[in-house]
N, C-alpha and C positions, 0 to 999 in steps of 0.2 A: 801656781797661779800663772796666768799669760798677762801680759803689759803690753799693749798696741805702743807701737812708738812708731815714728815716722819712716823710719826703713822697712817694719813689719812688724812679726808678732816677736818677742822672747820671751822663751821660756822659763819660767822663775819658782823655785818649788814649791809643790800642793800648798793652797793657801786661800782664805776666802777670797772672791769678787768683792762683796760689803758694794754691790749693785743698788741700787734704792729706784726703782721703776715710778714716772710720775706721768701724768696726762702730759701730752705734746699739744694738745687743743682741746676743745670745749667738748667735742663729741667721744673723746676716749678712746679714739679707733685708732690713733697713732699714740707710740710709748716712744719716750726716750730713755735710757740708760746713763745713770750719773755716778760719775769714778770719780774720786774725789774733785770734785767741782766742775769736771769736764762732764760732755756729753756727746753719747756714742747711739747713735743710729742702731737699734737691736741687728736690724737684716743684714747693714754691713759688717756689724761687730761679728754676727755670725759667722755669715761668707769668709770674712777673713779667715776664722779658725778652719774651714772646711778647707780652702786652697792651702793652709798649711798643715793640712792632715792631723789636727790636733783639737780638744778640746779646748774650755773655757779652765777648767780645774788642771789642767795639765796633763791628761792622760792622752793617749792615742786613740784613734777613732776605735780601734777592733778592741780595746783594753777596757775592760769589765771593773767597776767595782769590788770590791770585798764584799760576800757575803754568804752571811751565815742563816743558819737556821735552826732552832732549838725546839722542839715539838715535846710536848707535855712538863713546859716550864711553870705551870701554873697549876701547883698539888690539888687544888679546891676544884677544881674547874673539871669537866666531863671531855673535854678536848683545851688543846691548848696551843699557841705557837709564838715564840718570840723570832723576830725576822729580822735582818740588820744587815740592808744596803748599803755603803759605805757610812756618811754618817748620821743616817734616817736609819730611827729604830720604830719597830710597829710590835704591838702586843697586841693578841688576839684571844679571849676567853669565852668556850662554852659549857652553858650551863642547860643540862637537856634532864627532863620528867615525863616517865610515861605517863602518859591518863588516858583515859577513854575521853573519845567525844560527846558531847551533848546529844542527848538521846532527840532531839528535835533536829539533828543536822550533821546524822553519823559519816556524811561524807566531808564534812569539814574539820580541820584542825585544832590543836586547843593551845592559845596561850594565857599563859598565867599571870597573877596580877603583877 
């Protein structure tokens, strides 16, 4: 985690934000950013990180997340893939049937109920 402090940013180990984004005005086109009880401007909070070559999470600009990828994690399924960007997971299951098409619109597909 990074901590804006008044000399700049430091560095502080991977760790949430716990950010909570609320309306800055009535029309929603401005956001502020609220760390515990303060409030940080998203564009400069940004910039900041970007003039110190670092993220929000702590990693470096060029430095990737961990991630995996597990393809046919899902026995039941006709294709499959579990994904796992650092700490966002996605599951993904397909479940495929040949049929013929309806005889009124053999150029069109079929799905099932």
């Amino acid at each position: 985690m990074i901590i804006r402090v008044s000399q700049g940013i430091v560095r502080q180990p991977y760790g949430p934000l716990n950010f909570v984004a609320h309306a800055h005005c009535a029309s929603m086109q401005q956001y502020q950013l609220t760390y515990k009880g303060k409030t940080v401007e998203p564009l400069e909070y940004y910039r900041r990180f970007l003039k110190e070559a670092c993220r929000p999470d702590g990693r470096e600009l060029t430095e990737f997340r961990t991630t995996t990828i597990n393809v046919g994690s899902i026995t039941t399924a006709d294709g499959s893939a579990l994904v796992k960007l650092g700490n966002c997971t996605v599951l993904c299951g397909v479940k495929a049937e040949l049929a013929a098409p309806p005889a009124d619109s053999p150029d069109k597909g079929y799905v099932g109920k």
